[in-house]
C-alpha positions as CSV (number, residue, x, y, z in Angstrom):
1,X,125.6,144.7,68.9
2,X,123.0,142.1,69.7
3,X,120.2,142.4,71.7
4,X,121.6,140.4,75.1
5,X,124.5,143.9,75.2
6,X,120.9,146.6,75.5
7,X,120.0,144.8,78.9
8,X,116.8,143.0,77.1
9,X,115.6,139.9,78.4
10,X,114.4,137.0,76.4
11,X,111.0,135.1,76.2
12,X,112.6,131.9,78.7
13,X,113.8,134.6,80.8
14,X,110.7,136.0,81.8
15,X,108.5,133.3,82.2
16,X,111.2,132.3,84.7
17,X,111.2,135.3,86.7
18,X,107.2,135.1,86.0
19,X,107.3,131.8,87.8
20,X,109.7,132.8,90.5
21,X,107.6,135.1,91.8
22,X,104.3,133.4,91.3
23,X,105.9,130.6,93.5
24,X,107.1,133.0,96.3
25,X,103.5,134.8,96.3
26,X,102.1,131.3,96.8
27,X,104.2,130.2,99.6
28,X,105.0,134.0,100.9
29,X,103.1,133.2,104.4
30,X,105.0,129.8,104.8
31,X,107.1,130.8,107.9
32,X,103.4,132.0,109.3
33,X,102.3,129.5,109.0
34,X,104.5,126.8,110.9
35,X,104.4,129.3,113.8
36,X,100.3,129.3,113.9
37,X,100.6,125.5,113.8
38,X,101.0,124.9,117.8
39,X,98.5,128.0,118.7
40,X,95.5,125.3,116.3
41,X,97.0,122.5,118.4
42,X,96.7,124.1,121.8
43,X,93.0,125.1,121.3
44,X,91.7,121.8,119.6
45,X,93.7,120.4,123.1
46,X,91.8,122.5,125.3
47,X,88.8,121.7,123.7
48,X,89.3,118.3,124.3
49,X,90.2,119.0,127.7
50,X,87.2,121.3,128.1
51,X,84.6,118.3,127.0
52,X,81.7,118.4,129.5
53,X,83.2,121.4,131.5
54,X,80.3,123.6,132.9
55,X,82.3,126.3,131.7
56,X,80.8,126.9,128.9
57,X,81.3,130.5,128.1
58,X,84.7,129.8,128.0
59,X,84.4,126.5,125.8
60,X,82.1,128.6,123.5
61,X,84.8,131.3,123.0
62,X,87.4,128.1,122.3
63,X,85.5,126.8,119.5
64,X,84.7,130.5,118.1
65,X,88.0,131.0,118.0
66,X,88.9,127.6,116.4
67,X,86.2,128.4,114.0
68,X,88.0,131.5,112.9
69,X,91.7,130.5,112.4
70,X,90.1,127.3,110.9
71,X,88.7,130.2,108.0
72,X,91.6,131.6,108.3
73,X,93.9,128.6,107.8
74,X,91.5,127.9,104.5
75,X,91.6,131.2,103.2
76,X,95.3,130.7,103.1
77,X,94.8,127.6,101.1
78,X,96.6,125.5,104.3
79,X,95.2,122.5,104.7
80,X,95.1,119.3,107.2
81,X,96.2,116.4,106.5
82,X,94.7,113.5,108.9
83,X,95.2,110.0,107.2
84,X,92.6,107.2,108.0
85,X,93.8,104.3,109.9
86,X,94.8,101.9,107.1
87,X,95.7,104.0,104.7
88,X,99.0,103.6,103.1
89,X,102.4,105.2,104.8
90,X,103.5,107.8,102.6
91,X,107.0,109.5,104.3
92,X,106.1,112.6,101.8
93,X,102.8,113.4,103.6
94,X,103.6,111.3,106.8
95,X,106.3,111.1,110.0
96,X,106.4,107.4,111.6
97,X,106.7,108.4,115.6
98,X,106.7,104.6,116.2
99,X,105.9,101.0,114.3
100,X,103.4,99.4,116.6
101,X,102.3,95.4,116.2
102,X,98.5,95.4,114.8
103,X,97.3,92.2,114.1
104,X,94.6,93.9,112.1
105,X,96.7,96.1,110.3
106,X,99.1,95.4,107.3
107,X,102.4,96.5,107.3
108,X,103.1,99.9,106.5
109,X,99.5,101.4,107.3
110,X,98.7,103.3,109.6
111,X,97.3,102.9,112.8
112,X,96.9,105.8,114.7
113,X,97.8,109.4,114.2
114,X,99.5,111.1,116.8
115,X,99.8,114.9,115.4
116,X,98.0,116.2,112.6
117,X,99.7,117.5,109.3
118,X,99.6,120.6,107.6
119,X,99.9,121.5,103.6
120,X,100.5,124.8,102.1
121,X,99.4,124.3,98.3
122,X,101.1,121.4,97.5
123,X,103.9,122.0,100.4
124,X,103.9,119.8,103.6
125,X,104.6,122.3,106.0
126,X,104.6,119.7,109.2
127,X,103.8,115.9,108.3
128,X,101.1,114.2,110.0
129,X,103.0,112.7,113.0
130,X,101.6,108.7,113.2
131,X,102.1,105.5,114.4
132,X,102.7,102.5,111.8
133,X,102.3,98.9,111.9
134,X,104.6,96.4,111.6
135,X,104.7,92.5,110.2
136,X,103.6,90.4,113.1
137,X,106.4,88.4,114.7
138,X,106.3,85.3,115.2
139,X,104.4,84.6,118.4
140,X,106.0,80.7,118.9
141,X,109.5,82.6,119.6
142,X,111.6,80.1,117.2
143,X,110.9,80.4,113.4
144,X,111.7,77.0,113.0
145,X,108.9,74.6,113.9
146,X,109.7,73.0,117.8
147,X,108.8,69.4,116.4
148,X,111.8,69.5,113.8
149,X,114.5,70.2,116.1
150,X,116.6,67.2,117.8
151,X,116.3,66.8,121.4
152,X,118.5,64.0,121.7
């Protein structure tokens, strides 16, 4: 009788299982997260709404309570993920919502982002939502050069 017939289990074995549950402790709060997503985006909105309100007991206890799900969201090793206008598109960390002409812009870069992203670890749990340039069109309407063409 070999050893797999007593039940044991080998070396590869458990550093599998040892991996499989590392990995599901590391992204156990996952589902959490997505759901807290659109509570972070309401108050950074209504903070942005509340900008030179003279309400400001009630824009104090907005930021506070930014502030805290902010910690909280680090804590939990979730982090943003706000590209740079110009940075490179990458469709791994990045949603295109639409591909916009920039004449300052090259092609595939971002221009504008629409909705932050969020990471968990090394996870995209939402992609930052953004708007991309495109190549520039031709502005003259006809790619071929009006002089060259035959108007006889």
């Amino acid at each position: 009788m070999d050893q797999r017939d007593r039940g044991s289990v080998t070396g590869n074995e458990k550093r599998f299982f040892k991996c499989a549950i590392a990995a599901a402790h590391k992204f156990a709060v996952e589902r959490f997260a997505e759901s807290v997503l659109p509570v972070m985006d309401s108050l950074e909105a209504a903070l942005g709404a509340a900008a030179g309100s003279p309400q400001a007991a009630l824009r104090d206890g907005v930021e506070l309570t930014l502030r805290q799900l902010k910690a909280a969201f680090q804590k939990a090793s979730l982090a943003e993920i706000v590209p740079a206008a110009g940075e490179r598109f990458d469709p791994h960390k990045h949603q295109a919502m639409a591909a916009v002409e920039a004449e300052n812009a090259a092609p595939n870069s971002i221009v504008s982002v629409v909705l932050k992203g969020y990471s968990l670890h090394d996870r995209i749990v939402r992609p930052a939502l953004v708007t991309v340039a495109k190549a520039l069109e031709n502005k003259g309407g006809n790619p071929i050069s009006d002089s060259n063409l035959n108007t006889n």
